[in-house]
C-alpha positions, 0 to 999 in steps of 0.5 A, spaced: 199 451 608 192 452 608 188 444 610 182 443 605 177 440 607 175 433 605 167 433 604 164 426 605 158 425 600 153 422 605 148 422 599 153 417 594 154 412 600 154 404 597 156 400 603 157 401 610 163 396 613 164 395 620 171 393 622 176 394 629 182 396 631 187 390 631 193 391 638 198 391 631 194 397 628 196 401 633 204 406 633 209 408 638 203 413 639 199 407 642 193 409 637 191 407 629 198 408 625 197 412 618 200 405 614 194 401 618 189 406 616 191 405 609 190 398 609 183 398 614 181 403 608 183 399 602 179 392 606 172 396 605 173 398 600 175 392 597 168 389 601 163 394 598 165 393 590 165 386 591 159 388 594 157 389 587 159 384 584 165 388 582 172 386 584 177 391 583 182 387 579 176 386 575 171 392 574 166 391 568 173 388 565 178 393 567 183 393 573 183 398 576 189 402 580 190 408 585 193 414 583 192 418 588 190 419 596 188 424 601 186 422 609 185 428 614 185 426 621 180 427 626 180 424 632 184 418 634 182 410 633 185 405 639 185 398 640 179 395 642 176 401 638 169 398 634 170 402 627 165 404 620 168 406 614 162 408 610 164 408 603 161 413 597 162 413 590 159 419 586 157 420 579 164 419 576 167 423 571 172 423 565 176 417 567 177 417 575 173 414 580 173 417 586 172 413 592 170 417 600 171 414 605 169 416 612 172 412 618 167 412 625 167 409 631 161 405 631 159 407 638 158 415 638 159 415 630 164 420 631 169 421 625 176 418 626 177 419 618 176 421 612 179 419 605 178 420 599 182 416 593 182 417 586 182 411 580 183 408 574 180 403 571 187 401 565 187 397 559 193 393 560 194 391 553 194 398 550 198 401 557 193 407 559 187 409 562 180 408 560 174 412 560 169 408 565 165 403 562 156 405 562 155 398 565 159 400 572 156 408 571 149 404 572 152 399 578 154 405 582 148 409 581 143 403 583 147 402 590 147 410 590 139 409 589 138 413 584 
């Protein structure tokens, strides 16, 4: 199987999170465990929307959910290791938000990870996915700087 290459938009990055490999975070591998890199991303992830005033249970009156999830691994993360997780939002388009996340090691900013999830935001009443409201579209586009 061939590895497609996840391309992290440096120009679309909204917030920048420093965080560090906690001793529980590590595997029998004695470095980062994939479950406690889902759970470091999801951390600042959350922190940059709410940097915008955009809590992911609340965007612009719609909750939103992950339907998708691809890490690549580049190199290995142990405890006490000091971390950066940039996280990038591009133009969205239809109804996905896709959000780029790169781990770094704040130290020499060597690349650990990098991961890109895709979400929806969902009308609960009606049980489906919305398109993205303009109000959010300009909110992205103002932390982008453009």
């Amino acid at each position: 199987m061939e590895r497609v290459s996840l391309d992290f938009p440096l120009a679309a990055v909204i917030h920048r999170h420093p965080l560090t490999v906690r001793v529980t975070d590590m595997n029998y591998g004695r470095h980062l465990g994939h479950d406690a890199l889902v759970s470091l991303l999801h951390e600042a992830r959350v922190q940059a929307f709410a940097s915008l005033d955009l809590p992911e249970w609340d965007m612009h009156g719609y909750p939103s959910v992950v339907v998708d999830l691809a890490v690549q691994y580049q190199q290995e993360a142990r405890f006490p290791d000091a971390l950066v997780i940039e996280t990038a939002v591009p133009e969205p388009e239809g109804k996905a938000l896709t959000v780029y996340q790169r781990v770094t090691k704040a130290e020499t900013g060597d690349v650990v990870a990098t991961a890109r999830v895709t979400k929806l935001l969902l009308d609960l009443a009606a049980g489906r996915p919305v398109a993205i409201p303009d109000a959010l579209k300009q909110t992205l586009a103002d932390a982008r700087g453009g």
